[in-house]
N, C-alpha and C positions, 0 to 999 in steps of 0.2 A: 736520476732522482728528479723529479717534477714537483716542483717550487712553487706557492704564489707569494709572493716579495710584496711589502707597503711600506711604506715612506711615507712619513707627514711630519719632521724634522723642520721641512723649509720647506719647500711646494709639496703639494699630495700628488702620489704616485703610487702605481701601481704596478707588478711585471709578471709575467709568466717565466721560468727559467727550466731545461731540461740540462742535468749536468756544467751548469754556467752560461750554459748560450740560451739568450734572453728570444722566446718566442713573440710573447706579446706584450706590449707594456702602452702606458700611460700615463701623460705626465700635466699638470697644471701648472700655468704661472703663476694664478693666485695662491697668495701665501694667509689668506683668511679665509677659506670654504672648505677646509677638510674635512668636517662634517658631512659636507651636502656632495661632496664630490667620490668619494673612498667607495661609496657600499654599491652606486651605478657603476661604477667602475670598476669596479669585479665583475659583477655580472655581466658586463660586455663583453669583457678580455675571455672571460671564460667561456660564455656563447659564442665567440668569434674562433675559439678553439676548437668546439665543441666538448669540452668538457665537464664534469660536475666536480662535487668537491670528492666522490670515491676516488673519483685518478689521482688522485691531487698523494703524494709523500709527506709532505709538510706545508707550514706557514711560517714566515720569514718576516720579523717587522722592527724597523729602526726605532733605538732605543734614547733616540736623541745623542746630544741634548739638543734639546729645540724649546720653543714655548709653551706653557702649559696648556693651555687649550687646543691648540695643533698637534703636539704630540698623544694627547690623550687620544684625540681618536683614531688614528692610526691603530695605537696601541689594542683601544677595546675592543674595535673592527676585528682585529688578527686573534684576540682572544674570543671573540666570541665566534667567530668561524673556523675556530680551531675547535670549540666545546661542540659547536654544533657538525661539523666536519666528523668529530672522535681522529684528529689529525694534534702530532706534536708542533708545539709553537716555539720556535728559537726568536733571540734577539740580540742582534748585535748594533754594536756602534752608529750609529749616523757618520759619522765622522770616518769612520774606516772606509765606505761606500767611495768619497770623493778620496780618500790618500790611495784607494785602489786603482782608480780613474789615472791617478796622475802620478803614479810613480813609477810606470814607463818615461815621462816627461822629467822627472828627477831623475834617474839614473842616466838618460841621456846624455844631460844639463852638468854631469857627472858631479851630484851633491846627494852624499848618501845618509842626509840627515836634512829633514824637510819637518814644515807646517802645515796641517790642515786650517784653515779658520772661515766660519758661516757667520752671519749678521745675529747678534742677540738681542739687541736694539739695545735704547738705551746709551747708545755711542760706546757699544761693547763688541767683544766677538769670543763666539768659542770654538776651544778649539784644541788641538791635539800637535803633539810630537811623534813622528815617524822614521825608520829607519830602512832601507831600501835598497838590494843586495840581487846583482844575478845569480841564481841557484838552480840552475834546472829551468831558467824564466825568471819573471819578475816578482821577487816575494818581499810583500811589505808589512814591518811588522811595528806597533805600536810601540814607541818608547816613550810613556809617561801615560798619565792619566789626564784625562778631557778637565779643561779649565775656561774660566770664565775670565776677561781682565778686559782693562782698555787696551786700545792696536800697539801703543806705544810697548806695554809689557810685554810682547809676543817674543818666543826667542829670537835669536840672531841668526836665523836660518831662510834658506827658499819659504815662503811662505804662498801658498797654492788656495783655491776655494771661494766662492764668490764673497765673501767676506772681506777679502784683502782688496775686492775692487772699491768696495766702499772707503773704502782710507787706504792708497795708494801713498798719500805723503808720510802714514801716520804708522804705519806698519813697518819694522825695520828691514825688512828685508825683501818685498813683492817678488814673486818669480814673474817670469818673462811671459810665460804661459799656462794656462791653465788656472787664470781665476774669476772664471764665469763660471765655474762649477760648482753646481749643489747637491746636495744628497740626491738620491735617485734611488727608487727600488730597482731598477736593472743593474744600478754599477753593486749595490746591497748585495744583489742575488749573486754577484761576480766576484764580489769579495768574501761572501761566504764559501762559496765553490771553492775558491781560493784556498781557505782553510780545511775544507773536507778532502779535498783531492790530495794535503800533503799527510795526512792520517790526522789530523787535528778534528777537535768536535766543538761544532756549535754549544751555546751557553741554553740553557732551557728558562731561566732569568729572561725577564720580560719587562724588568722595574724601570721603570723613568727615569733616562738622569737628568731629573732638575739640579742645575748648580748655585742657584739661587732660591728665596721662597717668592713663593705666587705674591702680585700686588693685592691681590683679595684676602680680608682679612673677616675674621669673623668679630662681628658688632658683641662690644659690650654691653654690659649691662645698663640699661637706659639711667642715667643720672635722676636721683629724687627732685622733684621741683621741691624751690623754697619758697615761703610766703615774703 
């Protein structure tokens, strides 16, 4: 099955995947250009393939959470190269991409209950609970729903994800390794794999998970002057 995977959760990213293994991909450090960076960035990976979007199986795009304006275009990106494709568009987790990354590193660590966490700003982080079991390999499966809080509230667990590098004091529990990690459309496309290859199916949900509301607010009604 030949994939093209986006991410724009936390850096904009882009990946080719055939069965899991990541052909071509592309990743930004800047975490404000997703916009300007996602749609040349298809076009490369995919010229560099040679391919068009008929080869293509699907479209793959992380569903955050992330911020709203970075997450949006990811999102529209994959939706509107899915309409224009005539390709199904799934979407999974942000958060699932790096607990996939690094739950070879938990199971190691031999802690079969770990955290995800990415910077929300705001001196926040979100973030996910994980649970992480050899079966055949390494299979990581979400235990809880994606939350928003300050580092202090995070559970009492390994905590993984470049999130926990930013408060390192603040976070109860830092793992040892593995928290320079951010969403990634390659590790996305690995962690979906993941799910298709045990007979499980992608979600065809593509909604944003904002876990807070936008700071933009729509303007009242203008106040009457008084004399």
């Amino acid at each position: 099955m030949l994939v093209l995977s986006l991410d724009s959760s936390s850096i904009a990213s882009v990946a080719l995947s055939r069965d899991g293994e990541v052909l071509e991909r592309f990743d930004t450090t800047d975490t404000r250009s997703h916009a300007e960076a996602l749609a040349p960035a298809v076009q490369e990976l995919m010229a560099r393939a040679g391919l068009t979007g008929a080869d293509l199986d699907a479209v793959l795009v992380g569903t955050g959470p992330g911020p709203f304006t970075g997450l949006r275009a990811g999102l529209v990106t994959a939706r509107t190269l899915g309409f224009a494709w005539d390709l199904p568009v799934h979407g999974l987790c942000s958060l699932d991409a790096v607990a996939h990354r690094v739950g070879p590193l938990a199971l190691a660590a031999g802690h079969p209950e770990f955290a995800v966490a990415i910077d929300a700003r705001r001196k926040e982080l979100y973030w996910r609970r994980y649970r992480v079991a050899e079966e055949g390999g390494v299979v990581v499966l979400p235990a809880g729903d994606p939350q928003v809080s300050a580092p202090e509230q995070l559970p009492d667990v390994p905590c993984y994800g470049s999130g926990t590098a930013l408060y390192p004091d603040r976070v109860p529990r830092p793992a040892v390794e593995g928290t320079d990690v951010a969403p990634s459309a390659a590790d996305l496309a690995r962690a979906a794999w993941s799910v298709t290859s045990r007979g499980g199916e992608l979600s065809t949900d593509t909604s944003p998970l904002y876990l807070r509301e936008s700071d933009a607010k729509v303007p009242g009604a203008p106040k009457r002057a008084t004399s």
